[in-house]
N, C-alpha and C positions, 0 to 999 in steps of 0.2 A: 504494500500500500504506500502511496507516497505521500507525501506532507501537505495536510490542507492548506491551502491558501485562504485568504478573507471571499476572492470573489468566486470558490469554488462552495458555498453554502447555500446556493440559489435551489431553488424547485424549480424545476420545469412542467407545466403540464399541458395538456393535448388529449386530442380526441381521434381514435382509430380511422381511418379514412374506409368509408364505405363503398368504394369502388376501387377496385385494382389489388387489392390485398387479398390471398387466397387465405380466409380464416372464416371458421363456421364458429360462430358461438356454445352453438348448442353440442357438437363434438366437444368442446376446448373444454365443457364444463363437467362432459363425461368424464375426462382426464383426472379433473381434479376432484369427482364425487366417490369415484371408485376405489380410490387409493384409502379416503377419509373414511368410506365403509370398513374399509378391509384395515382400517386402525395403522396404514402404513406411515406411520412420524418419524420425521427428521429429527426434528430439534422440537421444545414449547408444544405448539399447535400447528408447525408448519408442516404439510406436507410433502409426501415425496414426488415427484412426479415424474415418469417415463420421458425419453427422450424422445418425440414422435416426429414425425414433419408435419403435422399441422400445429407444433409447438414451434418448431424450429421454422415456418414461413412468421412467424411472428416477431421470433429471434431475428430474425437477419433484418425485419421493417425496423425492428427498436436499434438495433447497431448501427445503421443509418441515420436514422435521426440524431442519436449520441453522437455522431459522429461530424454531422449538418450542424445542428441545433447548440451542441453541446462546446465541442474541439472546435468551430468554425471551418471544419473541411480540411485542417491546419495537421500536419503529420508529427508536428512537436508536440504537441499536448497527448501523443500515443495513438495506440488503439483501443476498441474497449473487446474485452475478449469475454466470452458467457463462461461463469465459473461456476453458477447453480440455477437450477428450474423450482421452484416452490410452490405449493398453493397452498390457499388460505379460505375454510367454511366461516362462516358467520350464519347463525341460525337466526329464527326469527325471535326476540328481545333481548338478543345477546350483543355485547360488549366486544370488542377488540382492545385489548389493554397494549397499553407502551410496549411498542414494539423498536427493536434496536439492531444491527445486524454485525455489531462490534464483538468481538470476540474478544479473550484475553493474549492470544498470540499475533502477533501484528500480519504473520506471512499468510493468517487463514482468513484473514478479515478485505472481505474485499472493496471496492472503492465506488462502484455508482449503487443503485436498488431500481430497480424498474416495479412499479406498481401497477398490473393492470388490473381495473373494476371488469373481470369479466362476462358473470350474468349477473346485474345488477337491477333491483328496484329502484328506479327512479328518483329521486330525493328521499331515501330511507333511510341515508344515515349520514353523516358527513366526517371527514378526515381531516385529524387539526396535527400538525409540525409544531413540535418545540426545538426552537435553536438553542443551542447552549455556546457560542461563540461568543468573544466579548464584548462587539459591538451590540449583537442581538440577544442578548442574553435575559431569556425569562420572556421572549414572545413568543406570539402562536400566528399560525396562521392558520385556516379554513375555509374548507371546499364543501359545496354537496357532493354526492357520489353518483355520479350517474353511469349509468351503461355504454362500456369501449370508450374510457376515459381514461388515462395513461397520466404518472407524474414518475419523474425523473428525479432523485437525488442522492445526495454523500451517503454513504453507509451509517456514519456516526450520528445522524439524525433522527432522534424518538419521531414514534408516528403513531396514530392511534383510532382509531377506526369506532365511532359513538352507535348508541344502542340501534340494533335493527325494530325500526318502527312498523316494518310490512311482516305480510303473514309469506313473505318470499325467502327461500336459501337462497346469500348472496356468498358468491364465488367469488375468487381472489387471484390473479398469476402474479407470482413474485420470481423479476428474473434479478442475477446479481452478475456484476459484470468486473472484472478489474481491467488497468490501463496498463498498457503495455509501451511501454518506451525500447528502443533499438540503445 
């Protein structure tokens, strides 16, 4: 992992694009409901998820963007290379508690977090960021959550995901990426 900067604490977020990207939803969300049946955990609540290509056409759209969006197209700030697949159930009036992707060993902890809302209810629950940097230290920010809505940032960033208000399971894809420098 490499040394955060001040202007690498940003969020980015985005909406999946509806044409041109080969991704079903409703596939994407088998992925992640089957696993959580079968009690297959990573870590906490996170699960494990198969390495598929209709995982990986979604992989390569967010490595692009990271890469547009993020690096500015720029070959010094790296690459971002995909180091884990995760999903994430949220039931209906359940919570998402502070979630962190910081380890205690610096080589396993990796450097961006991709967050997709993948079958989501509609304003059911909203996702608030605590920075703990110095300049920001002790705010929030806040989103509603809607459906193929994507936010981009630092791994060392709490995130937390507030009570599901719908009678819907909301899905979760968690990709994690680290930067690769030559």
């Amino acid at each position: 992992m490499f040394r955060k900067q001040l202007s690498d604490t940003s969020i980015f977020h985005d909406i999946l694009p509806q044409k041109g990207l080969i991704f079903d939803t409703e596939l994407a969300t088998e992925e992640v409901i089957i696993p959580y049946l079968k009690k297959q955990y990573l870590k906490k609540d996170f699960i494990k998820i198969q390495n598929s290509t209709l995982v990986n056409y979604l992989n390569y759209f967010l490595t692009d963007k990271i890469k547009i969006e993020l690096f500015k197209g720029t070959i010094e700030r790296g690459l971002p290379v995909l180091k884990e697949i995760m999903g994430l159930v949220q039931l209906p009036t359940f919570n998402i508690y502070d979630r962190d992707h910081n380890h205690v060993f610096v080589d396993k902890t990796p450097d961006l977090v991709v967050l997709v809302a993948l079958n989501v209810k509609d304003n059911s629950s909203t996702i608030t960021f605590d920075y703990d940097d110095h300049r920001r230290k002790y705010r929030q920010w806040s989103w509603p959550i809607k459906c193929d809505h994507f936010w981009i940032f630092p791994s060392d960033m709490k995130y937390r995901i507030t009570r599901n208000n719908s009678e819907h399971i909301n899905t979760y894809l968690i990709y994690t990426y680290e930067q690769l420098k030559d």
